[in-house]
C-alpha positions in Angstrom: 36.2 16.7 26.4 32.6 17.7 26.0 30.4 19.1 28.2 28.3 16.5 28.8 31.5 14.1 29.3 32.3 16.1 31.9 29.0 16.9 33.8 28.7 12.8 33.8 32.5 12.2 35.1 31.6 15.3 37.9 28.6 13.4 39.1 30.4 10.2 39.3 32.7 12.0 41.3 30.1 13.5 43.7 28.2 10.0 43.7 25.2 11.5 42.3 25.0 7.7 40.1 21.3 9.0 39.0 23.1 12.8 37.6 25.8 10.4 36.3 23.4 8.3 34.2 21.4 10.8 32.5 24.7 12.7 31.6 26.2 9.1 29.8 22.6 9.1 28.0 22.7 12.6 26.8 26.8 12.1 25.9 25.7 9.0 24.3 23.1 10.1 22.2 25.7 13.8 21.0 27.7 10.9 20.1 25.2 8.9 17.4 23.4 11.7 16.3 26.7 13.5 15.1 28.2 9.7 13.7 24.6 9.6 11.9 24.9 13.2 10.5 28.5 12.1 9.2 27.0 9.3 7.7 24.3 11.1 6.2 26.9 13.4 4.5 28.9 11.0 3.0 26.0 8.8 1.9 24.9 11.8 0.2 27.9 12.8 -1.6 28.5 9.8 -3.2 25.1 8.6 -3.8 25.4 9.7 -7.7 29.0 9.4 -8.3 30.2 6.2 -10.4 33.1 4.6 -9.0 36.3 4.5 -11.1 36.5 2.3 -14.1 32.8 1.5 -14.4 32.0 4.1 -16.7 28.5 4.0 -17.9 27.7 0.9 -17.5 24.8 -0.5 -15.0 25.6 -3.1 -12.4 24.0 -6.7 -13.3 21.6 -7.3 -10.8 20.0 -10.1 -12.3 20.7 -13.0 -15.0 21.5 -11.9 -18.9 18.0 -11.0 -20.7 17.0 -14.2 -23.3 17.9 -13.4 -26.6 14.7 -12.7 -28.4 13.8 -14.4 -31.8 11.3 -14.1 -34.7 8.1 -15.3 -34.1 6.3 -17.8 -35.8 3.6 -17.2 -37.8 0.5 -16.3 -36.1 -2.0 -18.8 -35.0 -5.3 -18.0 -33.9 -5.8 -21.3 -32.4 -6.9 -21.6 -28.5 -6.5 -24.6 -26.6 -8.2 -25.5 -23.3 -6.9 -26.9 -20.0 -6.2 -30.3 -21.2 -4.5 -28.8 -25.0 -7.7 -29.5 -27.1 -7.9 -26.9 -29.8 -11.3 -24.9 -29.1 -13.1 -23.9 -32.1 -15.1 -20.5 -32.6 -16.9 -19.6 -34.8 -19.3 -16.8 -35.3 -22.6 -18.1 -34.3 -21.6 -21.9 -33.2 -20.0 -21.7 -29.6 -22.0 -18.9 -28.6 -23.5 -19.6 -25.0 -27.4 -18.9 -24.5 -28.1 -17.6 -20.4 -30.0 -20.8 -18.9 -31.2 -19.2 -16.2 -35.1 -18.1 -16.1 -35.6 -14.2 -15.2 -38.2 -14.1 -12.2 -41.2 -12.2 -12.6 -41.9 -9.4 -10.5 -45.0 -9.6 -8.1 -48.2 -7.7 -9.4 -49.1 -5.2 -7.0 -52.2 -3.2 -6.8 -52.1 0.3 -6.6 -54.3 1.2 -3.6 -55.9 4.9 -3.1 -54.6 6.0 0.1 -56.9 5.3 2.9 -57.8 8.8 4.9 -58.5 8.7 8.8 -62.1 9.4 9.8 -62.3 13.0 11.4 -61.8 13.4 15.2 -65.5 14.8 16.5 -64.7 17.6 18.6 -67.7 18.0 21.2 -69.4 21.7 20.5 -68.7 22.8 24.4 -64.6 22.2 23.6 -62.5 25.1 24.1 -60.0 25.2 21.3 
């Protein structure tokens, strides 16, 4: 018997219930935490190991791959939305920008304007 199984059975005993409780809690959580390092350990150890009788190979996780096959030859067609074959050629399809390019505003380049001079009176003592 651990400690803490014994402090909690003790304060049951003595009908100390709120003694009793945190002692359950604190057994409780020895309890997990050392199933959780157990678990830990073992989860560890066989993490890389292959089980018996499957060798090399790699678990199938997912359907078998599609056999690939030649291509055809290559096509340099391109078909919009609808499957109509679009046509290029070098100076044909090319689009031209619509859109006219504003103007920036002319501004005038003013000299800047300098502040008239306060007039200090001559009898001012500065």
């Amino acid at each position: 018997m651990t400690e803490k199984v014994k402090s909690f059975i003790d304060n049951l005993g003595k009908g100390a219930n709120a003694e009793a409780g945190e002692a359950f809690k604190d057994a409780l959580r020895d309890k997990v935490a050392s199933a959780l390092d157990q678990q830990r350990i073992d989860v560890a150890k066989n993490i890389f190991t292959s089980t018996p009788g499957q060798g090399d190979q790699a678990t199938a996780f997912s359907d078998p791959k599609p056999a690939v096959i030649d291509p055809g030859e290559r096509t340099d067609a391109v078909h919009d939305t609808q499957g109509n074959e679009i046509e290029f050629t070098p100076d044909g399809n090319n689009p031209e920008p619509s859109a006219e390019v504003p103007e920036a505003p002319a501004t005038e380049v003013e000299a800047p304007v300098e502040a008239p001079a306060a007039e200090v009176p001559a009898d001012a003592n500065i």
